[in-house]
KOLKE-317757 format. One record per residue (C-alpha): residue in three letters; x, y, z. Coordinates in pm, whole numbers, plus 32768, in hexadecimal, padded with zeros to 4 digits. Layout:
! KOLKE-317757
{pt ala {X Y Z}},
...
! end
This chain:
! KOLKE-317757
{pt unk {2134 3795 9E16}},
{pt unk {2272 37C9 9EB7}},
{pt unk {2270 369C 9F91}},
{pt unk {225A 35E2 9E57}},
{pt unk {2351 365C 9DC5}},
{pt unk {243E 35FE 9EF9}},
{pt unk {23B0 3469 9EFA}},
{pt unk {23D6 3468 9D99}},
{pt unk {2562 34C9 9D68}},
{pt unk {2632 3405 9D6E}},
{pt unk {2569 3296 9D1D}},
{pt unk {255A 31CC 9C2D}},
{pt unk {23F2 3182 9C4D}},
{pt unk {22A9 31CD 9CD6}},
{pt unk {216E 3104 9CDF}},
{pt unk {20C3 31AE 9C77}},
{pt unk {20EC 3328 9CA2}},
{pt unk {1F76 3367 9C8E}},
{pt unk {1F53 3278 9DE3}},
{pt unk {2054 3337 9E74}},
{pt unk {1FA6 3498 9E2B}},
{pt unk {1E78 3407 9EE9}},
{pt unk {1F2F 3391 A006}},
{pt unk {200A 34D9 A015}},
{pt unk {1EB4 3584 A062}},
{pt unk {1E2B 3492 A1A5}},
{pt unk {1E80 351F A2B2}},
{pt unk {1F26 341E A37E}},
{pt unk {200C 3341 A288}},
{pt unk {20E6 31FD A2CE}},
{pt unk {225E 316E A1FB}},
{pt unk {2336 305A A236}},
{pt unk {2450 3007 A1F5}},
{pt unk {24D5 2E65 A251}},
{pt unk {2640 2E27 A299}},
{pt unk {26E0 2CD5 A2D1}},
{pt unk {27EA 2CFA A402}},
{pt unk {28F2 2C4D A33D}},
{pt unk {2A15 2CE4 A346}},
{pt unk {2ACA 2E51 A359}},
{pt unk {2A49 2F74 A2CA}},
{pt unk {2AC8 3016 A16F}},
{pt unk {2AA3 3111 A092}},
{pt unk {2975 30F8 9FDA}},
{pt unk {28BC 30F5 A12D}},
{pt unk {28F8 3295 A128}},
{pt unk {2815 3288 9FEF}},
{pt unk {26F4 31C1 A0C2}},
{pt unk {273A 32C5 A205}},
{pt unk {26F6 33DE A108}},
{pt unk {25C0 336C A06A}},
{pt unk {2553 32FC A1EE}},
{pt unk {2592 34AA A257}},
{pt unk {24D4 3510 A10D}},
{pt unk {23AA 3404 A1BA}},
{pt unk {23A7 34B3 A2E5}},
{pt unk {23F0 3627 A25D}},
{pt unk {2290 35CA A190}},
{pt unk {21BF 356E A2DF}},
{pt unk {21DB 33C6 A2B4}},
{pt unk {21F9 331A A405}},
{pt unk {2308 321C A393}},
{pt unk {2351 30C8 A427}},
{pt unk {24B8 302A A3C7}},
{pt unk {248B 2EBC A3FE}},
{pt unk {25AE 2DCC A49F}},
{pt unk {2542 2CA1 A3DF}},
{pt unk {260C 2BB5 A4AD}},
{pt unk {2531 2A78 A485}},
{pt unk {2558 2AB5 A304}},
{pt unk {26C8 2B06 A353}},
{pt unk {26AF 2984 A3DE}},
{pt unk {2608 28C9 A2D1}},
{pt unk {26F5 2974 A1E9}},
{pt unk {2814 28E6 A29D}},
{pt unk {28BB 2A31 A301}},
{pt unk {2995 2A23 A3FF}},
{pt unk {29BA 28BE A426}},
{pt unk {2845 28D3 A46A}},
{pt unk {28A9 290C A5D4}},
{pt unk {2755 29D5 A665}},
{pt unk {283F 2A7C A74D}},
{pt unk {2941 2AEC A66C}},
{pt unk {285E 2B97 A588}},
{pt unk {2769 2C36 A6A9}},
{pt unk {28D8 2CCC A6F5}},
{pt unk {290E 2D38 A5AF}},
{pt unk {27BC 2DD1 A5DF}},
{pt unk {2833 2EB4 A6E8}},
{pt unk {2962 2F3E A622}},
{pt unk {2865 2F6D A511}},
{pt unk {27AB 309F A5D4}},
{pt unk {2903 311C A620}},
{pt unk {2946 3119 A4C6}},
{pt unk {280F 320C A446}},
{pt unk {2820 32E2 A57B}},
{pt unk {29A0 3306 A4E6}},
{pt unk {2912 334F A38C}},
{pt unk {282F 3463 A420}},
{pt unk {26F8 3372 A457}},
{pt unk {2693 33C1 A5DD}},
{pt unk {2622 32CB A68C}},
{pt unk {250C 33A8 A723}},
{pt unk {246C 33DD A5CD}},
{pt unk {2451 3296 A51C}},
{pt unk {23C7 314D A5BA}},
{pt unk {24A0 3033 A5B7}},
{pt unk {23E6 2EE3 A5D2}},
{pt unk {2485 2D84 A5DE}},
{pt unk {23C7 2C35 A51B}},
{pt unk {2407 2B92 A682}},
{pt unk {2318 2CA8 A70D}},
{pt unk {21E2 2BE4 A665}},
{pt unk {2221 2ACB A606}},
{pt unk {21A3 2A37 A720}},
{pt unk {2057 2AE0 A6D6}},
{pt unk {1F48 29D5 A60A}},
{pt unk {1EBF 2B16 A535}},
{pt unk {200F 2B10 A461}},
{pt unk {1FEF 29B6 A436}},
{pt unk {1EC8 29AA A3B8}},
{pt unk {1F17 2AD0 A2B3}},
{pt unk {203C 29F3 A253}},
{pt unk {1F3A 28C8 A205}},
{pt unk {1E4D 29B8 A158}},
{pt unk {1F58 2A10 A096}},
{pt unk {1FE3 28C5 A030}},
{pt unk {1E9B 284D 9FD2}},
{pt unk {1E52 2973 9F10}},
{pt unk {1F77 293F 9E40}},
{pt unk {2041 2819 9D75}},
{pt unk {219D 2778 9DC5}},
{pt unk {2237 2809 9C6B}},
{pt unk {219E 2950 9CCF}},
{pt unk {2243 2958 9E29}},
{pt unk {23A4 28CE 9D93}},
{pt unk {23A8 29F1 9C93}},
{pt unk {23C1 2ABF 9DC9}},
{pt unk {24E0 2A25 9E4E}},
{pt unk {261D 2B04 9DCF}},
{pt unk {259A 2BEC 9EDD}},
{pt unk {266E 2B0E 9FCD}},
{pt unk {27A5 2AC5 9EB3}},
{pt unk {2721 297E 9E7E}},
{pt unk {26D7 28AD 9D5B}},
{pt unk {2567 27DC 9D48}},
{pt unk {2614 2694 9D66}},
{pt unk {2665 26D7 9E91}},
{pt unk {251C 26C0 9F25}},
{pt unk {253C 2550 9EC1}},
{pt unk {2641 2519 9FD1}},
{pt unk {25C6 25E0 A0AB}},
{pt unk {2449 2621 A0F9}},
{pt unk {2478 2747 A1C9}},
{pt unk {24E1 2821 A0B0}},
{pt unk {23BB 2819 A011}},
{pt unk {2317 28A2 A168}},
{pt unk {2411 29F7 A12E}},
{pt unk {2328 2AA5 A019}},
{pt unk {21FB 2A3C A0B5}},
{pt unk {2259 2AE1 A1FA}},
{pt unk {22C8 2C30 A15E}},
{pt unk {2181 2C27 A0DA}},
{pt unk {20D6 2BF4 A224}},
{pt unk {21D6 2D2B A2C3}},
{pt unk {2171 2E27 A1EA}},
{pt unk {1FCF 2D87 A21A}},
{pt unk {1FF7 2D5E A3AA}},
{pt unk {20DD 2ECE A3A6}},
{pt unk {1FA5 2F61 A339}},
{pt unk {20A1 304E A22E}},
{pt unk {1FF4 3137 A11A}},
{pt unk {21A2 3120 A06D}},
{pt unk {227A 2FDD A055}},
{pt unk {23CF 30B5 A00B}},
{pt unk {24E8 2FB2 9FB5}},
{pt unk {2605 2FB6 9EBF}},
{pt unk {25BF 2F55 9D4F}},
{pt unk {2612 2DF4 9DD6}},
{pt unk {24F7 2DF0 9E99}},
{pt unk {23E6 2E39 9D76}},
{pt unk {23AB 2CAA 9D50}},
{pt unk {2345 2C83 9EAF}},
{pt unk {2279 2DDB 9E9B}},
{pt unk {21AA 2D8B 9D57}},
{pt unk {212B 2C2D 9E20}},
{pt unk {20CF 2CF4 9F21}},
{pt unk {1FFC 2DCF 9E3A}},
{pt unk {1F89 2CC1 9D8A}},
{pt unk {1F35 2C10 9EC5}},
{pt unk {1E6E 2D64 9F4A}},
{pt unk {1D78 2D1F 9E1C}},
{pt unk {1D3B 2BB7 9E2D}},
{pt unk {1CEA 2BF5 9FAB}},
{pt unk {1C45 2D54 9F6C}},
{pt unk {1D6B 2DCA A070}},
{pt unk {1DF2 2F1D A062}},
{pt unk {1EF0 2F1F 9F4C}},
{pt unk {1FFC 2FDA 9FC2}},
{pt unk {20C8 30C4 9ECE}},
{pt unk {2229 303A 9E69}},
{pt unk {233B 3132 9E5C}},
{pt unk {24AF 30D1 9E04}},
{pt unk {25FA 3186 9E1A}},
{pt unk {2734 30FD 9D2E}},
{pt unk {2837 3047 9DBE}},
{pt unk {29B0 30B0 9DDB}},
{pt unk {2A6B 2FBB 9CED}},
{pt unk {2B9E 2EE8 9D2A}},
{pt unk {2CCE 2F9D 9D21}},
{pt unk {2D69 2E70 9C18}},
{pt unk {2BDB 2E87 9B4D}},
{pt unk {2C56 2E52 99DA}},
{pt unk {2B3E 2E7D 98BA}},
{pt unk {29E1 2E48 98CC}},
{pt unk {29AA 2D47 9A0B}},
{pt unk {2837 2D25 9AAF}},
{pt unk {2859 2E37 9BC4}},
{pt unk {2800 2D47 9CF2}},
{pt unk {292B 2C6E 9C60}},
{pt unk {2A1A 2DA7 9C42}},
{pt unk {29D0 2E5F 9D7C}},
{pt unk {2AB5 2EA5 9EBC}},
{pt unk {2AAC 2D7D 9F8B}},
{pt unk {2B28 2D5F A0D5}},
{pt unk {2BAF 2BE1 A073}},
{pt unk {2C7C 2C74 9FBC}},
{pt unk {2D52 2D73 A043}},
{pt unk {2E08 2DF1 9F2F}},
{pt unk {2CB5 2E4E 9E63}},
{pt unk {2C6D 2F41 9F84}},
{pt unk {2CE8 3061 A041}},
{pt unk {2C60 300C A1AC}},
{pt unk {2C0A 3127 A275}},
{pt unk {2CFC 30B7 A34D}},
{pt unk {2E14 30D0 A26D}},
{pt unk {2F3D 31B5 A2CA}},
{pt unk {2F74 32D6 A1F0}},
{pt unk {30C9 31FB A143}},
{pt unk {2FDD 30FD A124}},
{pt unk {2EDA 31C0 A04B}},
{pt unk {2FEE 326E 9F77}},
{pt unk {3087 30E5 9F41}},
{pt unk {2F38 3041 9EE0}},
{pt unk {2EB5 316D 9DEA}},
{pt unk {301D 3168 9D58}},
{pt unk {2FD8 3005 9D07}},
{pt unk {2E8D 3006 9C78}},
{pt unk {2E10 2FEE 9B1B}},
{pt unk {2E06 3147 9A75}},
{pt unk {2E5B 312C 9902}},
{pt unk {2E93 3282 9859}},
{pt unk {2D66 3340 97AA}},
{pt unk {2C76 31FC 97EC}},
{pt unk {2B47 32A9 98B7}},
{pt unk {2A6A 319E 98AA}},
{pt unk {2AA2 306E 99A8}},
{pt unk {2BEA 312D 9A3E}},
{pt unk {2B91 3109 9BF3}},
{pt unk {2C7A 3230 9C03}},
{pt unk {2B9F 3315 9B51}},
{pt unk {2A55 3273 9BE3}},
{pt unk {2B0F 32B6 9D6B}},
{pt unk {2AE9 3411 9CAB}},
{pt unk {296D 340B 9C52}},
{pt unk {28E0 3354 9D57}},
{pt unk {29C2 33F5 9EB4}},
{pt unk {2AA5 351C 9E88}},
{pt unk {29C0 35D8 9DBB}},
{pt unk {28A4 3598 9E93}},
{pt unk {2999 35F8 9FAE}},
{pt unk {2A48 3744 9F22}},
{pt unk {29A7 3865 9E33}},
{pt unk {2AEA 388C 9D9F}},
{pt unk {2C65 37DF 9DBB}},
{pt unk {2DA0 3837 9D65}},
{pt unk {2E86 372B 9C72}},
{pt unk {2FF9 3793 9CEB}},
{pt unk {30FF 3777 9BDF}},
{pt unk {3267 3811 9B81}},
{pt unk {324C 3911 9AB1}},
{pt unk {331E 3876 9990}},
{pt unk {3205 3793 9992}},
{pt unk {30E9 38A4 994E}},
{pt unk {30C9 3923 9AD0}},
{pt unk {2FBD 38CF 9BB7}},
{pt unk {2E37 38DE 9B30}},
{pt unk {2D00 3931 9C04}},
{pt unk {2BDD 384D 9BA3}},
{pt unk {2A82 38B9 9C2A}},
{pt unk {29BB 376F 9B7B}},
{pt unk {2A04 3620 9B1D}},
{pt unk {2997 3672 99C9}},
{pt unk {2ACE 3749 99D2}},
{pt unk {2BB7 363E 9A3B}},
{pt unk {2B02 3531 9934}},
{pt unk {2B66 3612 9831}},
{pt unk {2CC2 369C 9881}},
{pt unk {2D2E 3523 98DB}},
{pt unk {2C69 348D 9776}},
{pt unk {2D3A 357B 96B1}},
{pt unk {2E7D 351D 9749}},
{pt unk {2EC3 364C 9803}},
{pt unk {2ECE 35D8 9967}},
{pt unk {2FC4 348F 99AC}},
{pt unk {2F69 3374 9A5E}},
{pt unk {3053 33B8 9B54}},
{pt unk {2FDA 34F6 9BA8}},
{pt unk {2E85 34B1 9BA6}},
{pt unk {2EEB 3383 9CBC}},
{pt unk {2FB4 343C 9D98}},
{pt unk {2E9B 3523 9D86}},
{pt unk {2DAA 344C 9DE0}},
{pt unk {2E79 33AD 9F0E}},
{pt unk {2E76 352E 9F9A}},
{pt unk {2D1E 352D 9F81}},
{pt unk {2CA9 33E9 A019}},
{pt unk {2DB5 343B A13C}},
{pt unk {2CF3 359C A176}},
{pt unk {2BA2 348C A194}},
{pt unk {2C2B 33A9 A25D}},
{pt unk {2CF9 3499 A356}},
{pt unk {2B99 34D3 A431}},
{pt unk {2B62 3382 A419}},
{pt unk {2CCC 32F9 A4B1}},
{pt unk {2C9F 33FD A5C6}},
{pt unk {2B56 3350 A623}},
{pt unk {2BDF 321B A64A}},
{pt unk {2D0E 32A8 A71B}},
{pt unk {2C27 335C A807}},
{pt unk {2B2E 325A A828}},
{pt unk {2BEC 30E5 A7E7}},
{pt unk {2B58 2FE9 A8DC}},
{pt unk {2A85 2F53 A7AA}},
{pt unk {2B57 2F62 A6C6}},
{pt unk {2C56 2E9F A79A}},
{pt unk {2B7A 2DC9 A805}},
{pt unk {2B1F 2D23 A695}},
{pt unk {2C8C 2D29 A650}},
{pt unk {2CB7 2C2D A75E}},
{pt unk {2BA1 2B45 A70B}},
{pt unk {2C22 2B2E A5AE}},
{pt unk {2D74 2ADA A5CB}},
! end
């Protein structure tokens, strides 16, 4: 099945793939997708706005969520409501920029219903249905540890109302990042105990930190945008991209755990069917590379430089992010906006 084959590249995980099959085949098909509006966009966003176009391509009607009340308890921008419904806004800008048009996906705020008493009582059904350890396992969907919770009561609420989206959403796919598949497997869980619709749980990677070293737990490596200098914003100026992929970690033959080589796997590849390294000749001359497969094994045996392979890969991301910078200069009343409320 072809459409299959398009949901399936690219993840990390489905579950399961035989759930999946059967909801390929009904004829009218729902994913989501939750976002906190928290902060600016990045990178690894491009690989969510890819596997949200493969959704659609395959007939889904797909809702991206605003989750600003989440966004709130999670104390995201200084848990100011009207910060982050701002933040919101510049959101949409940001997947119509990454190719996502607002007149094929459905974008749906928490604010939109959580005035209505049928999520609430899903979110009590759900509590009751499960225990307090059970709930706090689910809690590094937010970056938060369980002790938390025992400071603050509302964090406990943040699983159990992700659970309740994807229930009161009515969605056949939960599609998150592999940090997600905590919150994803309650749900599932959940579905059972309440003989709910479980909905399938599909997950894409995540783009590492630029500075990842060794083997980290991917939610603790990955591109945050706290941290500036782990990411390359889409936003960034094309010095700026060359400066922070010059910096990052990319040791010499190490494939495993390098974030250059995964920016490789996970984006350009996806992005190009073939890319060209440019190097002096003295050097061995440039190389045309039609897989990452290719690259993986040219770079393991020491016959591509880290250098190369970087400036490379700051050509590349530039070439991503050049449709996406002349977005936001055609269309930057958003945009502006958030920059305001967060200085």
């Amino acid at each position: 099945m072809k459409g299959m084959e398009r949901l399936l590249s690219n993840t990390v995980e489905v579950v399961t793939e035989e759930e999946l099959i059967e909801v390929m085949e009904m004829e009218r098909k729902r994913a989501y997708i939750g976002f906190e509006p928290s902060g600016f966009a990045h990178l690894g966003w491009k690989i969510c706005a890819n596997k949200i176009r493969d959704f659609l391509d395959c007939g889904f009607d797909f809702i991206i969520l605003l989750a600003d009340w989440h966004a709130y308890i999670n104390d995201k921008l200084d848990g100011d409501m009207e910060k982050i419904r701002i933040c919101g806004r510049y959101m949409e800008d940001c997947f119509e920029a990454m190719g996502i048009s607002k007149n094929k996906v459905k974008f749906v705020y928490a604010s939109d219903y959580i005035s209505d008493s049928k999520y609430w009582e899903l979110v009590l059904k759900i509590a009751k249905a499960n225990s307090i350890a059970r709930v706090k396992r689910a809690m590094d969907i937010m970056g938060r540890k369980e002790e938390e919770a025992e400071k603050d009561l509302s964090k406990l609420f943040y699983p159990v109302m992700q659970v309740a989206d994807i229930f009161y959403l009515d969605v056949d796919v939960a599609y998150g990042g592999i940090d997600q598949r905590h919150a994803h497997m309650l749900a599932r869980d959940t579905a059972k105990k309440l003989r709910m619709k479980k909905p399938v749980a599909l997950h894409t990677p995540l783009l590492p930190s630029l500075q990842a070293r060794g083997r980290m737990d991917p939610i603790d490596m990955k591109m945050s945008k706290s941290k500036p200098e782990s990411m390359i914003s889409i936003h960034d100026s094309e010095e700026e991209v060359e400066r922070k992929i010059r910096k990052a970690y990319c040791p010499e033959r190490e494939v495993e755990n390098n974030p250059i080589l995964d920016i490789w796997r996970y984006l350009i590849f996806q992005e190009f069917k073939e890319v060209k390294v440019e190097r002096p000749r003295r050097f061995g001359g440039d190389i045309t590379l039609k897989s990452f497969k290719e690259l993986e094994e040219i770079f393991s045996k020491g016959d591509l430089h880290p250098l190369d392979l970087k400036n490379t890969t700051s050509k590349y991301i530039n070439e991503i992010l050049r449709p996406i910078r002349k977005y936001f200069d055609l269309h930057p009343d958003n945009l502006e906006f958030f920059l305001k409320t967060v200085k």
